[in-house]
N, C-alpha and C positions, 0 to 999 in steps of 0.2 A: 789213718796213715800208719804204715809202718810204725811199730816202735822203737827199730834199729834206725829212722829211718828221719832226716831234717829236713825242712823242706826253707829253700833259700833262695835268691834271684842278686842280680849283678847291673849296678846301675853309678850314675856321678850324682852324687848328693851336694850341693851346693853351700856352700861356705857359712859362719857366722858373719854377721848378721842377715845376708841373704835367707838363709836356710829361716830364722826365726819372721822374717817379713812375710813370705809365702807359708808358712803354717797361720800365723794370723788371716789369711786367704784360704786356706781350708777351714778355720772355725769358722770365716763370714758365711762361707757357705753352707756350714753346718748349721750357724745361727737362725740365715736368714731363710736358708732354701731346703734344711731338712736333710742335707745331705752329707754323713758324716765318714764313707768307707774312708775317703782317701786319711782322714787322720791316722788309721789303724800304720800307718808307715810315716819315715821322713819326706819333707819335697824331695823329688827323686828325676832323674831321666831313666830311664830303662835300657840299658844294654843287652839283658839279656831275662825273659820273663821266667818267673817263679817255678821251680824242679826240685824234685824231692831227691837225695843225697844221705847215701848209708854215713852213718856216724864215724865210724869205723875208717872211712874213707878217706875223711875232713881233708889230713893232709898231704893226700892226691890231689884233689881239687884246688887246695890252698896253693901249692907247687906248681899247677901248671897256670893258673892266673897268674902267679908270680912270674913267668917265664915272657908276659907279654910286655913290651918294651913301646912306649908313645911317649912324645913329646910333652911338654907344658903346649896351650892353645887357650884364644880368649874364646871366651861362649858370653854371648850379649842373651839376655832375654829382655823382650819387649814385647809386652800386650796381649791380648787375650784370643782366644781363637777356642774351636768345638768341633767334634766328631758327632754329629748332629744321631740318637734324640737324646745320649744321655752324659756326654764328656765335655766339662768345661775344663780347660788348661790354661796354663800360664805357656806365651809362646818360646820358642827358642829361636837362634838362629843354624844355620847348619854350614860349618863349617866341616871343609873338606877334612879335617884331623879326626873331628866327633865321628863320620861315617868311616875312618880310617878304624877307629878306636872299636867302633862298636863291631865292625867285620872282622878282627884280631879275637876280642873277645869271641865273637860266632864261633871261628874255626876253633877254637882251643874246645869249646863245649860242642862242636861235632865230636870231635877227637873222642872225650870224654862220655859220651854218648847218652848226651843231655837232651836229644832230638831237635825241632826244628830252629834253630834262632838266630834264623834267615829274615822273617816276615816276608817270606812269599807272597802270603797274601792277601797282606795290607802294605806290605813295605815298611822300611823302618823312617818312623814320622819321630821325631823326638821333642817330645813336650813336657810337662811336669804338671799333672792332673791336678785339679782343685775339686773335682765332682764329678763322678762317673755314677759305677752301677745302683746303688741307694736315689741317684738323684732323678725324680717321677717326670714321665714324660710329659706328663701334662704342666708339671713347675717347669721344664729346662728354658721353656721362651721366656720367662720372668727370671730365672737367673741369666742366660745369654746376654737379656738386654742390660742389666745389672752388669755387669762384667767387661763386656763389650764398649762402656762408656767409659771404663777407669781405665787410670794411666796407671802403666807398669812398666818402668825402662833403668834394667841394672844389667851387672854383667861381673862377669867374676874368672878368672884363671886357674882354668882347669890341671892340678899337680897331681888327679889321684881317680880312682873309680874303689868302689867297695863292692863287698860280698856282704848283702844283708840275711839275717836269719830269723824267721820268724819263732817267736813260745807260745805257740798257740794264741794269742790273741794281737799282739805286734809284731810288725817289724824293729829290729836294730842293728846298728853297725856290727858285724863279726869278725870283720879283717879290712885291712884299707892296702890299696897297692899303688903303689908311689909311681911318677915318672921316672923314668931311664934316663 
């Protein structure tokens, strides 16, 4: 990468104690199934996937997230679901604000000229991973059914979306943008 050059992504990271229940769901999964990329970040929804961003720039970037204006909205998550052969997630629900939320975010990083983060072509599916690319295709049917069987039902009041940046080996919070 660049060395002028940060590479960062824009998503709703979920509250305390939420946020600490679902990383204990990425260590189970680490523990039990070998799969540990998703720890490398906070539980996260994805608004907008990971783009690299001159330093120099930051508060351009910072400035025009700041310009996007969304309500408070409840976001329920309940139960488990998969992008079959290697994504286990924790589910969401999709509330008309979140697809609202996350198309604001898209158009400000057209603008900016972040490229595609439309999901043309997958769509935007909003989940919060517990085991993706690390996780072997041959384990996913013995974690799915693991997963699949447990209850998971919380929900939390969405007041905010961040801007995470990775230091080369995590994710972390680098800005938080409040509701309007």
């Amino acid at each position: 990468m660049d060395v002028d050059s940060q590479l960062y992504f824009i998503a709703l990271v979920p509250p305390s104690p939420i946020q600490e229940d679902l990383m204990k769901l990425k260590v189970e999964m680490r523990d039990l199934f070998n799969s540990k990329a998703s720890l490398n970040s906070p539980a996260h929804i994805t608004l907008h996937m990971p783009f690299k961003w001159k330093e120099k720039k930051k508060n351009t970037l910072i400035e025009a997230l700041s310009g996007i204006s969304f309500p408070e909205f409840h976001l329920q998550i309940s139960g488990f679901d998969r992008f079959e052969p290697r994504v286990i997630f924790a589910d969401v629900d999709h509330p008309t604000e979140l697809f609202s939320l996350q198309k604001k975010v898209s158009v400000v990083c057209q603008k900016l000229g972040l490229g595609d983060s439309t999901y043309r072509d997958k769509g935007f599916h909003p989940h919060i991973t517990l085991g993706f690319r690390d996780l072997k295709k041959n384990i996913f049917p013995a974690a799915w059914s693991h997963f699949k069987q447990k209850k998971l039902e919380t929900s939390f009041i969405v007041k905010e979306f961040v801007l995470l940046q990775h230091d080369g080996k995590l994710w972390h919070k680098h800005h938080t943008f409040l509701t309007n």
